[in-house]
Backbone as JSON, one array per atom type, in Angstrom:
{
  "sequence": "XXXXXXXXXXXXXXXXXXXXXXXXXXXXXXXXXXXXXXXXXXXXXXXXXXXXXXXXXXXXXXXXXXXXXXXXXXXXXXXXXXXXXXXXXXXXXXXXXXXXXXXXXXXXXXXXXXXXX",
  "N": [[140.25, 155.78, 120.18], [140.46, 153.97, 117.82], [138.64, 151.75, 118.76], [136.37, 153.36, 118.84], [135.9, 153.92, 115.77], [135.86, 151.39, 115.11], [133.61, 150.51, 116.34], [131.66, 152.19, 114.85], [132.07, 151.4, 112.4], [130.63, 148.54, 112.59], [128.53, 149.58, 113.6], [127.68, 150.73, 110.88], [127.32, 148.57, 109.61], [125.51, 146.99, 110.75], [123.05, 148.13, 110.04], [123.11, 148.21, 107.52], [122.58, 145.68, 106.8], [120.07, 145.12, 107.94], [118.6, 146.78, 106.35], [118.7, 144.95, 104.45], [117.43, 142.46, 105.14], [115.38, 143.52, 106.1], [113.88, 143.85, 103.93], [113.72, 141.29, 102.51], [112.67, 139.75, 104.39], [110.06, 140.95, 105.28], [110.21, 142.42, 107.68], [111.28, 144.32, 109.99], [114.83, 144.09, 111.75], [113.89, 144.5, 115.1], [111.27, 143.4, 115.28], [111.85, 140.94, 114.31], [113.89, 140.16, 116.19], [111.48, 140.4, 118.27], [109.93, 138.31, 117.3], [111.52, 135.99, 117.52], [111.93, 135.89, 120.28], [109.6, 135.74, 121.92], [109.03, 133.4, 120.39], [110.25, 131.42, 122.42], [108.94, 131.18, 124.4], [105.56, 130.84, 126.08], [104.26, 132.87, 126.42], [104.03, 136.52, 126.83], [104.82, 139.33, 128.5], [104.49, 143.12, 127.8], [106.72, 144.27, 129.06], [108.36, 142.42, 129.96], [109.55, 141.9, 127.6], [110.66, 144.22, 126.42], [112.69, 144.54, 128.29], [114.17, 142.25, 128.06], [115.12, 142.71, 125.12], [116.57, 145.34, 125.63], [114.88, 147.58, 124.91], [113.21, 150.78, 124.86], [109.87, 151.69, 126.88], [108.39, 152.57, 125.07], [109.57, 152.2, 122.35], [109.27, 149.1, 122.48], [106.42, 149.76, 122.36], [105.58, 150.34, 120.27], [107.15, 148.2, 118.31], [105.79, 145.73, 118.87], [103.14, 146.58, 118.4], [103.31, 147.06, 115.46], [104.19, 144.09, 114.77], [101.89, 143.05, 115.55], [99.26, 143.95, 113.55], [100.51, 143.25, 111.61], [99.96, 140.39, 111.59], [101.74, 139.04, 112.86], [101.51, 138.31, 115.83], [99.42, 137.61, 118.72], [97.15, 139.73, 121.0], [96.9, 139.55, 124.16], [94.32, 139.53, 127.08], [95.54, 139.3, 130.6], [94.06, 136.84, 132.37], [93.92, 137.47, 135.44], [94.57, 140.21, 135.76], [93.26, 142.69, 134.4], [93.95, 143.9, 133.34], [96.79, 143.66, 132.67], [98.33, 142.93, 129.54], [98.97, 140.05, 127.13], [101.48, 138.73, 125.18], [101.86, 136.58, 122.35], [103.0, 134.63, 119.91], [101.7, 134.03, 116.34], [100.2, 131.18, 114.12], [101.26, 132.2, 112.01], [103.43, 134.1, 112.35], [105.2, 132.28, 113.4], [105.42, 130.36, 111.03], [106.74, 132.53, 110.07], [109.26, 133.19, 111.23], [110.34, 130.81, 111.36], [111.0, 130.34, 108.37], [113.46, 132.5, 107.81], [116.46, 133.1, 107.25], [119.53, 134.12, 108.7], [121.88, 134.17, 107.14], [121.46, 133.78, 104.32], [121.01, 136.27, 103.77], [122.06, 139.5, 102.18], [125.21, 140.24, 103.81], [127.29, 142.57, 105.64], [131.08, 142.25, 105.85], [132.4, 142.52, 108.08], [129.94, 141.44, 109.36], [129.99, 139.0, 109.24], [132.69, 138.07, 110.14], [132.21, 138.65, 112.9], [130.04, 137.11, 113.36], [130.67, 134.79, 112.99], [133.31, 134.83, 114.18]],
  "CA": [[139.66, 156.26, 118.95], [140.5, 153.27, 116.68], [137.41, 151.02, 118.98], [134.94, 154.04, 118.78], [135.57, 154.09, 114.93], [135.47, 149.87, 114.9], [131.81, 150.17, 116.57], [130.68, 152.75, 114.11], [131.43, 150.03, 111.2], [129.73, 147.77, 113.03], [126.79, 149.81, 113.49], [126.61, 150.9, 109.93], [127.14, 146.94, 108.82], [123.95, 146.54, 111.5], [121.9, 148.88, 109.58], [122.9, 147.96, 105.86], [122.26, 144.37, 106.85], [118.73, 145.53, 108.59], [117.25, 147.09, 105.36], [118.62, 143.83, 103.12], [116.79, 141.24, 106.0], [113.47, 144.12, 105.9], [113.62, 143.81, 102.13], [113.28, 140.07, 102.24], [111.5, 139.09, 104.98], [109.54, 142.34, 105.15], [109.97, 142.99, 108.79], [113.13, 144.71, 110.74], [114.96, 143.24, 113.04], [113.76, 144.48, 116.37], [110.47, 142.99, 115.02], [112.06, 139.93, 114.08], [113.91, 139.67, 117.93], [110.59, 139.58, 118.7], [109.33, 137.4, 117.21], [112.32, 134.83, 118.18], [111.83, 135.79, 122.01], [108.49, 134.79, 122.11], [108.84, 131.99, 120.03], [111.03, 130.91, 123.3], [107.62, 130.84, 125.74], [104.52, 130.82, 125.4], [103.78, 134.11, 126.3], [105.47, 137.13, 127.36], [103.95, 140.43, 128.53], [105.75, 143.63, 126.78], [107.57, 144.79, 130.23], [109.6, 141.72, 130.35], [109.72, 141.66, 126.21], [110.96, 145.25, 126.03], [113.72, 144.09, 129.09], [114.94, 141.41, 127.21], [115.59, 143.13, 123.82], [116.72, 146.2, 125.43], [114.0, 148.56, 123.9], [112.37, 151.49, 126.07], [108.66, 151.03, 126.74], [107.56, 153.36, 123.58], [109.98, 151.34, 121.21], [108.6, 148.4, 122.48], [105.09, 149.44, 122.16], [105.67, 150.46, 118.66], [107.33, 147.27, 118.08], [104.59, 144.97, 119.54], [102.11, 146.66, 117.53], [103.9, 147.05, 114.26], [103.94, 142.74, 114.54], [99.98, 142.44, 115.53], [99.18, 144.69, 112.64], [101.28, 142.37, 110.41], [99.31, 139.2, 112.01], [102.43, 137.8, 113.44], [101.84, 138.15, 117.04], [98.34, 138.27, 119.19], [97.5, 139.88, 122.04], [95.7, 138.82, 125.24], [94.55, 139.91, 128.04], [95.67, 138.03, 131.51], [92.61, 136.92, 133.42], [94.05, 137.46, 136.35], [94.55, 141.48, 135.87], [92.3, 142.71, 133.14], [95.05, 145.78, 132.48], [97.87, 143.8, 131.73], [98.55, 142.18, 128.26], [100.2, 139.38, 127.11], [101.38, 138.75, 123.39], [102.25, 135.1, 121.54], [103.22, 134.23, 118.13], [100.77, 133.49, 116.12], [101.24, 130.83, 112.86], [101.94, 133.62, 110.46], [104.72, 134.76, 112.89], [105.92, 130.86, 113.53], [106.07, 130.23, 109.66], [108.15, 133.53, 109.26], [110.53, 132.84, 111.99], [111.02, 129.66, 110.18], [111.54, 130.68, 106.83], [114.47, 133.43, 108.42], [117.93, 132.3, 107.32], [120.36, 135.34, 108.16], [122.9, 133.88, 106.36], [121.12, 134.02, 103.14], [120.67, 137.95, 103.75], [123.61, 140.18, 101.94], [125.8, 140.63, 105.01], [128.85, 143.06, 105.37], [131.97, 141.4, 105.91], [132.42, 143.03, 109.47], [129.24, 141.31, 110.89], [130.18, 137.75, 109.04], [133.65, 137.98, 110.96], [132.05, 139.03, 114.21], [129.41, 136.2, 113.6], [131.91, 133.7, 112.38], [134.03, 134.26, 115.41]],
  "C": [[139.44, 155.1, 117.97], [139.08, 152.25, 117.3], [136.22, 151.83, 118.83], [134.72, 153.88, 116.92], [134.98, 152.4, 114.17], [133.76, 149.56, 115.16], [131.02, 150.93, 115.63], [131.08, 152.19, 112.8], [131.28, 148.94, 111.3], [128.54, 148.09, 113.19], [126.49, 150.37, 111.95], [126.43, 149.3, 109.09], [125.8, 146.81, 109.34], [122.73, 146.87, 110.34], [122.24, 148.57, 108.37], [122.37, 146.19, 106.03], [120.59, 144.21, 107.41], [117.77, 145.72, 106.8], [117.74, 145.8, 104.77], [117.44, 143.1, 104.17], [114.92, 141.92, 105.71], [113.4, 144.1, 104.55], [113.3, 142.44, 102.04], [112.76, 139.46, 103.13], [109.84, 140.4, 105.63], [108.51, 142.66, 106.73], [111.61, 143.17, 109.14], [113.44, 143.94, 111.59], [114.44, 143.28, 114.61], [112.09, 143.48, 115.87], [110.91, 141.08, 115.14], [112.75, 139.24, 115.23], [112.64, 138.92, 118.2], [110.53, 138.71, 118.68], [110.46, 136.13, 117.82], [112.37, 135.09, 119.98], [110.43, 134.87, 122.23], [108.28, 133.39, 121.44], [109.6, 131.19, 121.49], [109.72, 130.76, 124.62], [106.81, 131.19, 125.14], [103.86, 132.03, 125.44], [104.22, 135.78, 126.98], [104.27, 139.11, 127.4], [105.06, 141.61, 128.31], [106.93, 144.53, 127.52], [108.91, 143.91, 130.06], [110.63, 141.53, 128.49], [110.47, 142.68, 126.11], [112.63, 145.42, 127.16], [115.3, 143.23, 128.19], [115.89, 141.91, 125.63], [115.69, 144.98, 124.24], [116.4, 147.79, 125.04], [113.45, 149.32, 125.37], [110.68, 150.85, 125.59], [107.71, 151.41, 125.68], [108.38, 152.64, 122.62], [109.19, 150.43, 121.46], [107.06, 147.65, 122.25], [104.76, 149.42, 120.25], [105.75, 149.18, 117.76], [106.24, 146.14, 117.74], [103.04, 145.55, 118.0], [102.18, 146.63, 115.84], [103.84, 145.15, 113.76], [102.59, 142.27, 114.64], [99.57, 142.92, 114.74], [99.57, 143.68, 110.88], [100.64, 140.57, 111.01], [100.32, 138.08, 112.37], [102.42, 137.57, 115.07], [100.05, 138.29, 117.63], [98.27, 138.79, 120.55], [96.57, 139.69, 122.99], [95.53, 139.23, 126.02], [94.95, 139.05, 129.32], [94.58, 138.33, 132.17], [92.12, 137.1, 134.34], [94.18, 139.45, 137.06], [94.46, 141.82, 134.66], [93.57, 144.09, 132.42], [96.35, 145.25, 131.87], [97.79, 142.65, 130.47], [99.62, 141.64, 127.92], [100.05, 139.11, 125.68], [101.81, 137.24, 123.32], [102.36, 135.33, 119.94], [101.96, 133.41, 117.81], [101.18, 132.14, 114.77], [101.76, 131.34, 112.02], [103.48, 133.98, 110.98], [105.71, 133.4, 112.99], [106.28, 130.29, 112.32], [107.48, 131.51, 109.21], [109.09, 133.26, 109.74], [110.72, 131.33, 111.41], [111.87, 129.61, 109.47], [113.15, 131.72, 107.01], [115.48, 132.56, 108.15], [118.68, 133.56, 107.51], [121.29, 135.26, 107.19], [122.5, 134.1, 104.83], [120.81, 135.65, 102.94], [121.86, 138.64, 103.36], [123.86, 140.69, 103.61], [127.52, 141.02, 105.26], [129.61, 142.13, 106.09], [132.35, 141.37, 107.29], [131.47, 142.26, 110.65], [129.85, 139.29, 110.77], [131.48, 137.2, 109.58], [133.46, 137.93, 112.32], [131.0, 137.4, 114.06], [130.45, 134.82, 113.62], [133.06, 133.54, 114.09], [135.34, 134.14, 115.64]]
}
């Protein structure tokens, strides 16, 4: 009982620390994964994107589009099979992931212990 109640103030630290980060960089975090996955290659199609960060393939699409919408990500087709699509950061998305400090984001005390280590 005492670890189920430890993860549920860890998940509400997640989520009070989510809206401060979408209040100042004015995207959420699964957005903002993104964008730090793909900043890691050059291009990433949203099967292996939606793998990586855990997300089903309707979060993911949501995701994905919620960042091309916001002009941080584009999307391409591969030339090699006209059906599937591949996304990249664009500079809008490479300046934001920049500018991203979490540390400067109010952060409960729970995640700055768990980050901290």
């Amino acid at each position: 009982m005492i670890d189920l109640c430890r993860i549920r103030d860890l998940q509400r630290a997640v989520h009070q620390f989510e809206a401060a980060f979408e209040k100042r960089y004015g995207i959420c975090l699964n957005e903002g994964m993104t964008l730090c996955s793909l900043s890691k290659t050059e291009r990433m199609c949203p099967g292996e994107l939606g793998e990586l960060l855990g997300l089903t393939p309707s979060n993911t699409s949501k995701v994905l589009r919620s960042v091309e919408l916001k002009g941080l990500v584009v999307r391409e087709l591969c030339c090699k099979d006209r059906r599937q699509m591949y996304y990249s950061l664009t500079q809008k998305g490479h300046e934001l992931l920049v500018s991203v400090c979490c540390r400067e984001v109010e952060m409960p005390q729970i995640l700055r212990d768990w980050i901290d280590g």
